[in-house]
C-alpha positions as CSV (number, residue, x, y, z in Angstrom):
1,X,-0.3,-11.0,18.3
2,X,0.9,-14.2,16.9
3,X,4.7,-13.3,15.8
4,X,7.4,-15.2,14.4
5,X,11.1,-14.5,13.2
6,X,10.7,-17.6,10.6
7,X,9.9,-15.5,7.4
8,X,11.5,-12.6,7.9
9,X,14.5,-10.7,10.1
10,X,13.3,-8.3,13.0
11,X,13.8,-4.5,10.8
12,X,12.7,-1.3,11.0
13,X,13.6,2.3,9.2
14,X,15.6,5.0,11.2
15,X,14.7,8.6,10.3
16,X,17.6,9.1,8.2
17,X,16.4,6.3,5.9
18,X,13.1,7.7,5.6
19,X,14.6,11.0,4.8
20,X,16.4,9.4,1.9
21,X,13.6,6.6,0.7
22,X,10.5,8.2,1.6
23,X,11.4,11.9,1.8
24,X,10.3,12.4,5.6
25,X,6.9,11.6,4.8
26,X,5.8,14.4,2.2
27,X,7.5,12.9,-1.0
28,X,6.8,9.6,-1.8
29,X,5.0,9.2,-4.6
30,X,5.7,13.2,-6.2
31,X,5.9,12.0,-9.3
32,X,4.2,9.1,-9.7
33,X,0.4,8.2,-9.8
34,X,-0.6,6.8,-6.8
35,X,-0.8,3.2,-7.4
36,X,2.6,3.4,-8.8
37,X,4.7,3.9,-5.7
38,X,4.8,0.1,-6.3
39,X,6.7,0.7,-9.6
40,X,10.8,1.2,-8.7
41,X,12.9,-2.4,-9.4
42,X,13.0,-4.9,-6.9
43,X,16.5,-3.4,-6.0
44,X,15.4,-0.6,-3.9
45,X,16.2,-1.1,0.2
46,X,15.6,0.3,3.6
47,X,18.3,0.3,6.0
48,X,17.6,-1.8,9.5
49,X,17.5,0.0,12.7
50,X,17.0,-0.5,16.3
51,X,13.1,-0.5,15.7
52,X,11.8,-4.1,15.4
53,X,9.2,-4.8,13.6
54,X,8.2,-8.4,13.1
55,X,5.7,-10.5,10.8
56,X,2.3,-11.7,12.0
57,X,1.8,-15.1,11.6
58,X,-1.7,-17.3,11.5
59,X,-2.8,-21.1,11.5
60,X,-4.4,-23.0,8.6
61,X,-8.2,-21.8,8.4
62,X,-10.0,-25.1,8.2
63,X,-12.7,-23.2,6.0
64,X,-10.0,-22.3,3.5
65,X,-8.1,-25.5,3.2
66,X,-11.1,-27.5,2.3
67,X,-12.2,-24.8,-0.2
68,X,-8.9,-25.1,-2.1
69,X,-9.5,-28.9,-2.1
70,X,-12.6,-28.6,-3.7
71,X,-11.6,-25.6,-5.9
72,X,-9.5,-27.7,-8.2
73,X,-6.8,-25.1,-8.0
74,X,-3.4,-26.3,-7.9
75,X,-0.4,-24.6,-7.0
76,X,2.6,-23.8,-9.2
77,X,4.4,-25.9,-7.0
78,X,3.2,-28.4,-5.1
79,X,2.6,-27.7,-1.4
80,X,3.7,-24.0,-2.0
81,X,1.5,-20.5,-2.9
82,X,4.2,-18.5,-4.9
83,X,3.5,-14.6,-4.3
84,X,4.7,-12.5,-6.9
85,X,5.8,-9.1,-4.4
86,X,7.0,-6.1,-5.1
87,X,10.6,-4.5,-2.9
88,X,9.6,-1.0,-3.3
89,X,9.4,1.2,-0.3
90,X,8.2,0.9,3.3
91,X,5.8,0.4,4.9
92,X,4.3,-1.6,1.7
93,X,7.4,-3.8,0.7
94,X,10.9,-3.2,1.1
95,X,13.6,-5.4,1.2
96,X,16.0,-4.1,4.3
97,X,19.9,-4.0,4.2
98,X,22.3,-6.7,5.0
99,X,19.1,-9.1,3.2
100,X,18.6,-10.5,-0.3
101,X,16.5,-13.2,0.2
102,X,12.6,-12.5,-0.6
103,X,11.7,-14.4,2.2
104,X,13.3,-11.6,3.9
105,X,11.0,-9.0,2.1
106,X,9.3,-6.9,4.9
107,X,6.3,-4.7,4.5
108,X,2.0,-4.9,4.2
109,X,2.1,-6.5,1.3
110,X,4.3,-9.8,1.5
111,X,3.0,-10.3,5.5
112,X,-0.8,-10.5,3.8
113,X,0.8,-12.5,1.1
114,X,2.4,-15.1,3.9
115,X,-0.6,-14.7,6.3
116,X,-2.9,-16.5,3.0
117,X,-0.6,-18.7,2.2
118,X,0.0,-20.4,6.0
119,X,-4.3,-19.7,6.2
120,X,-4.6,-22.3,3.3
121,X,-2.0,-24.7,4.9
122,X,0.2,-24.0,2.4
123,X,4.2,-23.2,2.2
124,X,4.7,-19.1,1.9
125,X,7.3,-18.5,-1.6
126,X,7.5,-14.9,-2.6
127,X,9.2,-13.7,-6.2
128,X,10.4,-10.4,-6.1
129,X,8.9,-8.9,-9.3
130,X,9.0,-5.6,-11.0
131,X,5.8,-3.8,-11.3
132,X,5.5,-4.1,-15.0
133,X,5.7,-7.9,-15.0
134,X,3.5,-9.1,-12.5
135,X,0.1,-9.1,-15.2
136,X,2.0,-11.1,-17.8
137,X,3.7,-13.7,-14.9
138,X,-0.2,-14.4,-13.2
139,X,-1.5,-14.7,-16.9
140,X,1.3,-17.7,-17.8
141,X,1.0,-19.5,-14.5
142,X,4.2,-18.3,-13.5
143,X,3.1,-17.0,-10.0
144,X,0.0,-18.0,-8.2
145,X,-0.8,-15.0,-6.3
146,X,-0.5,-11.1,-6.4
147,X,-0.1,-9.2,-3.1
148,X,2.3,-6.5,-4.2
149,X,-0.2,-2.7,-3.6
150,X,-2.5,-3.6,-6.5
151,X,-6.0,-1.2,-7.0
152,X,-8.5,-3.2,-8.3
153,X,-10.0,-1.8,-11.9
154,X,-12.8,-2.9,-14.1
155,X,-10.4,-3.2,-16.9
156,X,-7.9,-5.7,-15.0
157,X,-11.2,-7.9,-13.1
158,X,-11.7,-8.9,-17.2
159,X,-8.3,-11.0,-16.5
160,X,-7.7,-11.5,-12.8
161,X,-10.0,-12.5,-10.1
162,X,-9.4,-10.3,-6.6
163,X,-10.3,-10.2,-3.5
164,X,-9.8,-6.9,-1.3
165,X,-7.5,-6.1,1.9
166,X,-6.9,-2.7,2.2
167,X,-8.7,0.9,0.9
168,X,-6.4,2.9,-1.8
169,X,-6.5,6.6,0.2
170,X,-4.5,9.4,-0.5
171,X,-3.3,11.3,2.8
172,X,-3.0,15.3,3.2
173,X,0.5,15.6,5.7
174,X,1.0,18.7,7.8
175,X,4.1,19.0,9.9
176,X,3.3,18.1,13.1
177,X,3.2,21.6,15.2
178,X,1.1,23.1,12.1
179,X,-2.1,24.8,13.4
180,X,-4.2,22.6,10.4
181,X,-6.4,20.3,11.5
182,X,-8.6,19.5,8.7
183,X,-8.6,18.7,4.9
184,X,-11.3,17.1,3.6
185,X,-12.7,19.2,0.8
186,X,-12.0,22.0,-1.4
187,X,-12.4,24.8,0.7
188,X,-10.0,23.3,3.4
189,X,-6.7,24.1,0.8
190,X,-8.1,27.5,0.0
191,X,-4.6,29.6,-0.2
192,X,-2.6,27.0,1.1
193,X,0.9,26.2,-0.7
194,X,0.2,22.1,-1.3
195,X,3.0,19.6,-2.4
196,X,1.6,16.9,-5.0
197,X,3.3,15.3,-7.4
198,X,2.9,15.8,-11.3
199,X,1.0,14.1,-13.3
200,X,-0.8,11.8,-10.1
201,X,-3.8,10.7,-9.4
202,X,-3.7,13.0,-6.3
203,X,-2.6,16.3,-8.1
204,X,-6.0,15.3,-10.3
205,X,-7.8,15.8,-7.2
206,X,-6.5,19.1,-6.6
207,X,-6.5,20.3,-9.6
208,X,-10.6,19.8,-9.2
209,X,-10.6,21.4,-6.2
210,X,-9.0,24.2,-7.4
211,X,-11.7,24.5,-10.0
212,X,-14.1,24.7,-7.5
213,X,-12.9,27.3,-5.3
214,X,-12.4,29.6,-8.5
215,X,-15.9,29.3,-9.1
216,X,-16.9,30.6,-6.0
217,X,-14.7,33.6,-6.0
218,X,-12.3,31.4,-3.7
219,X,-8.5,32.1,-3.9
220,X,-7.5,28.4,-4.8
221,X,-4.3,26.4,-3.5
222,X,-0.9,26.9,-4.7
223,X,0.1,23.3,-6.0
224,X,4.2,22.9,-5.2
225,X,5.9,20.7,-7.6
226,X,9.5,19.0,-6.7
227,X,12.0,16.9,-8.4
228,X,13.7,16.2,-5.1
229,X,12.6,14.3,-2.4
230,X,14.8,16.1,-0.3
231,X,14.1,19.3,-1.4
232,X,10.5,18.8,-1.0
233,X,11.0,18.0,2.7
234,X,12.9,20.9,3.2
235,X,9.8,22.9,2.0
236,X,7.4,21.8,4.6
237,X,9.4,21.4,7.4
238,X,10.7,24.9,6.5
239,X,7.3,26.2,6.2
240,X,7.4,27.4,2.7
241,X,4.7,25.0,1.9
242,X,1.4,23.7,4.3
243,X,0.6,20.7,3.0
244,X,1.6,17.3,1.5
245,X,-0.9,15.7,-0.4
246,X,0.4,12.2,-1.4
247,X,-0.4,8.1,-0.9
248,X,-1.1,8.0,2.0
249,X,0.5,4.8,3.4
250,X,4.2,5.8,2.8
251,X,3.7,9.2,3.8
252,X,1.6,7.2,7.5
253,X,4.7,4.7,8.3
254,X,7.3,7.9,7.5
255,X,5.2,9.9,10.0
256,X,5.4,7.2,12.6
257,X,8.8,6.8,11.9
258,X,10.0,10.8,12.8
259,X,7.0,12.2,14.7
260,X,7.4,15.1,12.2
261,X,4.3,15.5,10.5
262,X,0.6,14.5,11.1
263,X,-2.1,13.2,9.3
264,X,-4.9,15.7,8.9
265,X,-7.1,14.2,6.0
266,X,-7.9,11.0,3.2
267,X,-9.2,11.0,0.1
268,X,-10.2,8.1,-1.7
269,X,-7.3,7.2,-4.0
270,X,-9.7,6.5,-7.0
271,X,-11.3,9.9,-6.0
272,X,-14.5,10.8,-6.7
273,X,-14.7,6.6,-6.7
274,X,-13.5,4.7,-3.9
275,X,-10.4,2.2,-4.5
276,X,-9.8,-1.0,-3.2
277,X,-6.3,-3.0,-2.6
278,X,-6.4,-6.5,-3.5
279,X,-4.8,-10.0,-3.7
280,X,-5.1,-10.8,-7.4
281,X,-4.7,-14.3,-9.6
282,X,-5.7,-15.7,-12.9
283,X,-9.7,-15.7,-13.6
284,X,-11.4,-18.6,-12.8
285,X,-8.3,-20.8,-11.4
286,X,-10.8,-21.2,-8.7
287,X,-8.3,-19.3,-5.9
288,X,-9.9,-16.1,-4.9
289,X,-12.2,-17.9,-2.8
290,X,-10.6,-19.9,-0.6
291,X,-8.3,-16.7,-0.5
292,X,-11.2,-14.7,0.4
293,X,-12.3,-16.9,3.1
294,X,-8.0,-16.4,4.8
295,X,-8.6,-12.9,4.6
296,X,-11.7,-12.6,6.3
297,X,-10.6,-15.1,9.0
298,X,-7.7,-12.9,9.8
299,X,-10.3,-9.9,10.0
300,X,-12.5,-11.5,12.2
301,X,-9.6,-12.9,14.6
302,X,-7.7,-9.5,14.9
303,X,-4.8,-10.8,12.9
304,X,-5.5,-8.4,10.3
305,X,-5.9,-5.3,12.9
306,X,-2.5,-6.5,14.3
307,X,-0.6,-6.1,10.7
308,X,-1.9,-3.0,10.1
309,X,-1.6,-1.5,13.7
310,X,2.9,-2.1,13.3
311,X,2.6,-0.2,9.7
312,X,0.8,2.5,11.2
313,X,-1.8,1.9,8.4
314,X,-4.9,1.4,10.4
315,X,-6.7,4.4,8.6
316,X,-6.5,1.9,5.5
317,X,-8.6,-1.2,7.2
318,X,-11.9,-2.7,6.0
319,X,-14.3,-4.5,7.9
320,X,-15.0,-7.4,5.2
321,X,-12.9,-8.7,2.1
322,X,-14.8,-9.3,-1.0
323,X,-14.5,-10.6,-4.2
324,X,-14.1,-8.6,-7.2
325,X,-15.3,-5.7,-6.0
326,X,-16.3,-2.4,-7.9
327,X,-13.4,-1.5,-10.0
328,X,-12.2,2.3,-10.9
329,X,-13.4,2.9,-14.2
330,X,-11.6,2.4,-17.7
331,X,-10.1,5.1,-18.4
C-alpha cells in the first residue's frame, strides 16, 4: 500500500490501553447509542505502542479534480479541504499520546478524510470537533467536509449531501476460546447472559429479539448492564456473561489488538434497516460528487481495502460509494 509518515506519527494501542479506552473489546459504546461512540470531547487519547500503524495515502484522481472545477465549489480555504474529525476512540479517531496536533489524529475516519482530500488535489486540514458541533459548523461554512463516524438519516440528507464509505454494523463479541460460533438471529442468544449497553440502538435489537423468543415458548437472553468498562470486561472474560453485543468497529480493532475475543456475528446498526457511514457537507455546495468519484477510485484501486484491512474493519467495506443513500428513518 501507498504509505506515508507525512500526516500522521507511526501509533498503535497496547492492550493495556484498550483495557482502559475500549474496555478489551466488549464495552465500548455500553452506554451510548451506537452512532454516538463518536460523542466524548476531542480530548480523549490512546497511548502509542510498539504496533505501527501508518496512514494510506493516494494521488490526485484526475476524474475528481476536474469535477470540483466544474462544480463551482470552493474551499474554505483556498487550496485546502478542511475536515471537521472527531478524537474519540480507536480504531475510528483518536488522537495518540505525546501528540496534539490534528494532523496527528489517527484512525478510519481522518485517513478517508485525507485520502479525499489528496484524491481532489487538494491540501488535507482536519478540525478536531466535538460531536455536537459538527451540524451547526458544515451549515455556516465553517468546515468543508465531515468524515468523523457519521450514519446517514433521512432527517439530516434534508441539510447535508453524503456520500457512503463504510456500513454501520453492530458486532456480537465472544471471548475467544468460547464454544459460540454463531449469532445472527433471535434464537442464537436464547439463554445466553449478553452485555449491551442501555438505552442503544443495539440493546433495541435485543430487546426485539427477546420478544420473539418469548413468543415461542423460548427462554430469552439475559441482557447485562455495566457502568464500568472494566467491570464489564471482567464479566466476559470471567465467564459470567457469553456475549458482547456492541458497535462493532471498536469492539473489531480491540479484538485485534488482545486476541481475546472473536467476532461471531453483525447486525445492521440501523437494524431492521441497513446503515450507511458517510462523508457529509452542506446541500448543494456541489462537493459530494467529486467526493464520490475519490471514494470510489480508492475502492476500485484497493486503497480503500488497504485502510480498512490495518483497522481490522474489513467486515464494514462496501463495494461502491453512493450518494445520498437511503437514510434510517425519522424517528
Amino acid at each position: 500500500m501507498a504509505l506515508s509518515k507525512k500526516q500522521g506519527i507511526a501509533i498503535g494501542v497496547i492492550a493495556a490501553a484498550v483495557v482502559a479506552v475500549a474496555g478489551v473489546g466488549i464495552a465500548i459504546g455500553l452506554n451510548r447509542p451506537t452512532e454516538a461512540a463518536a460523542a466524548p470531547e476531542p480530548s480523549a487519547s490512546a497511548s502509542a505502542s510498539s504496533s505501527e500503524i501508518e496512514w494510506v495515502h493516494t494521488d490526485p484522481v484526475p476524474e475528481a479534480v476536474a469535477a470540483l472545477k466544474a462544480s463551482g465549489f470552493t474551499p474554505i480555504t483556498p487550496g485546502k479541504l478542511t475536515v471537521a474529525i472527531g478524537a474519540f476512540v480507536p480504531p475510528l479517531s483518536y488522537q495518540p499520546d505525546g501528540t496534539t496536533a490534528a494532523t496527528d489524529v489517527a484512525g478510519t475516519e481522518p485517513n478517508f478524510g485525507a485520502l479525499i482530500a489528496e484524491g481532489l488535489g487538494l491540501e488535507y486540514n482536519p478540525v478536531v470537533v466535538a460531536w455536537a458541533d459538527w451540524p451547526l459548523g458544515i451549515q455556516s461554512g465553517k468546515y468543508d467536509l465531515i468524515t468523523s463516524n457519521v450514519t446517514v438519516t433521512e432527517e439530516r440528507k434534508e441539510l447535508y449531501d453524503f456520500a457512503s464509505y463504510r456500513q454501520d454494523v453492530l458486532g456480537f463479541y465472544v471471548r475467544s476460546d468460547s464454544k459460540i460460533s454463531k449469532i445472527e438471529k433471535s434464537d442464537d442468544i436464547s439463554g445466553l447472559k449478553v452485555i449491551v449497553g442501555s438505552g442503544t440502538n443495539q440493546e433495541k435489537v435485543l430487546l426485539a429479539w427477546n420478544q420473539e423468543l418469548t413468543d415461542a415458548g423460548k427462554a430469552p437472553a439475559e441482557l447485562q448492564y455495566y457502568d464500568d468498562n472494566a467491570a464489564a470486561t471482567l464479566a466476559l472474560q470471567s465467564g459470567r456473561a457469553d456475549a458482547n453485543f456492541g458497535p462493532n468497529a471498536t469492539s473489531a480493532w480491540a479484538a485485534k489488538e488482545t486476541g481475546e475475543t472473536k467476532l461471531v456475528g453483525l447486525i445492521p446498526g440501523g437494524w431492521p434497516l441497513q446503515a450507511d457511514i458517510a462523508a457529509g457537507t452542506k446541500k448543494g455546495n456541489g462537493l459530494i460528487e467529486p467526493v464520490n468519484i475519490v471514494l470510489n477510485e480508492i475502492i476500485k484501486d484497493g486503497k480503500y481495502a488497504d485502510l480498512l484491512k490495518v483497522w481490522n474493519l474489513e467486515s464494514e467495506g462496501i463495494t461502491s460509494s453512493e450518494i445520498n443513500p437511503p437514510g434510517l428513518p425519522k424517528s
